[in-house]
C-alpha positions in Angstrom: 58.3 69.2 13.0 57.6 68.1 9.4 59.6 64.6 10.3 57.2 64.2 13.4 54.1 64.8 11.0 55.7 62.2 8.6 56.1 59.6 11.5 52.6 60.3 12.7 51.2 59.9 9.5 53.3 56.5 8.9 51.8 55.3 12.1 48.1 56.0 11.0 48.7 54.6 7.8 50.3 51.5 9.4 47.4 50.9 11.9 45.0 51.2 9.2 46.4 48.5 6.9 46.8 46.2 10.0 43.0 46.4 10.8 42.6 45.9 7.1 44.7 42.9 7.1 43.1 41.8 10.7 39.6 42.1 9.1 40.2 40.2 5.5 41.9 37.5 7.8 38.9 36.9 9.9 36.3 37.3 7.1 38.1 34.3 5.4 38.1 31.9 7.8 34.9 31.9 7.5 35.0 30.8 3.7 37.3 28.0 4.7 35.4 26.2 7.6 34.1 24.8 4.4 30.4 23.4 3.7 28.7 20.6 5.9 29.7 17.0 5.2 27.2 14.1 5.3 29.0 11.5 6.3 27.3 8.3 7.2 23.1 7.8 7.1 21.5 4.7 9.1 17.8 4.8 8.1 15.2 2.7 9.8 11.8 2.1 9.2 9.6 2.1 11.7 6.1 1.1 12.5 3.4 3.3 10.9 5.2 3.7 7.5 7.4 6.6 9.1 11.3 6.5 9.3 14.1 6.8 11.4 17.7 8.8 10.6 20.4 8.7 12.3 23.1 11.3 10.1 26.9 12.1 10.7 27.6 15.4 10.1 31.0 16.6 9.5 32.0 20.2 9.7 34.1 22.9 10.6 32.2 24.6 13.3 33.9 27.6 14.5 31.2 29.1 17.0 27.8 30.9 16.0 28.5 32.8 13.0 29.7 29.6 11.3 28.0 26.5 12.1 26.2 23.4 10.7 22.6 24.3 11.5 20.6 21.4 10.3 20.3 18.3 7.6 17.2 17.3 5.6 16.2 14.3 3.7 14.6 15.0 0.4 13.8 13.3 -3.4 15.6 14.9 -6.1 13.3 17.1 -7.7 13.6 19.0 -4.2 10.6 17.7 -2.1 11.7 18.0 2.0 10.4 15.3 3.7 12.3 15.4 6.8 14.4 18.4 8.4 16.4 18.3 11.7 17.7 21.2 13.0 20.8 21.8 15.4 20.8 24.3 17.7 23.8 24.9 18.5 27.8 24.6 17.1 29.7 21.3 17.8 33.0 22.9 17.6 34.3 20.2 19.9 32.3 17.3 18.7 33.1 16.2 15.4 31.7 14.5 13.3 28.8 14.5 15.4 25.4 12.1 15.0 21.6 13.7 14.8 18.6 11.6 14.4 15.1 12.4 13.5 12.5 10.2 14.2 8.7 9.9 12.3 9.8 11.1 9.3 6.8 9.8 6.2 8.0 9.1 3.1 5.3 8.1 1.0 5.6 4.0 -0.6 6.2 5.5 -3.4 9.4 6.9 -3.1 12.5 4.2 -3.5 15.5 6.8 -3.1 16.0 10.1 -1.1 19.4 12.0 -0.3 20.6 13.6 2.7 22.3 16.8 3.1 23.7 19.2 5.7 23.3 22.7 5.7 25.8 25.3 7.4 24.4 28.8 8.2 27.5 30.3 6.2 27.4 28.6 2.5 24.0 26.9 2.8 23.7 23.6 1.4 27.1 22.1 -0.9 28.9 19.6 0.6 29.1 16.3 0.6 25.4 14.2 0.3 24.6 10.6 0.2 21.8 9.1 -1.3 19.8 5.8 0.4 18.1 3.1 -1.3 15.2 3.0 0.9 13.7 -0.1 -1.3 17.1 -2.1 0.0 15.7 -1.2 3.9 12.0 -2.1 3.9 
């Protein structure tokens, strides 16, 4: 009986190392979808002193609970001026283009930078800063 109790025991121990293994492995992959990409900006201005973006987006989107989930266009001491947020994953669409019409950005302003955000590492990736003073 003892050896039975031993193999039983073996067999728990086993099962619970594989669900242990099982559950590290998935939390991971989310860590390694990686943060959301900006890769490519076409910025227009339009009439009325507002602006148009049209942003490429690159990342790993692997459903819901890892996703890019919106890009902004902002100066550098932080100020939003524009946010456009996606609704959904584009696991099968990628690098995938966004735009965002009437965004105001006041005369004033010469530069802003565009950035993703992914609803697992927030913002981080790549950016990429327009010369809006080159466009008007």
């Amino acid at each position: 009986m003892n050896a039975r109790r031993g193999t039983r025991s073996d067999a728990t121990a086993l099962s619970i190392a594989l669900v242990t293994i099982a559950a590290i492995l998935l939390s991971l992959t989310q860590v390694f979808a990686g943060e959301a990409d900006v890769v490519a900006v076409d910025a227009t201005a339009e009439s009325g002193g507002t602006w148009r973006f049209d942003v490429t987006v690159r990342h790993a989107d692997e459903g819901w609970d890892h996703y890019a989930d919106k890009w902004v266009v902002e100066v550098p001491d932080g100020m939003v001026y524009g946010e456009r947020v996606l609704l959904h994953p584009h696991e099968t669409e990628q690098p995938f283009t966004r735009s965002q019409s009437g965004i105001d950005i006041p005369d004033g302003v010469s530069s802003v930078i565009v950035k993703a955000h992914d609803s697992v590492h927030a913002f981080g990736g790549q950016e990429m800063t327009v010369d809006l003073d080159a466009l008007r």
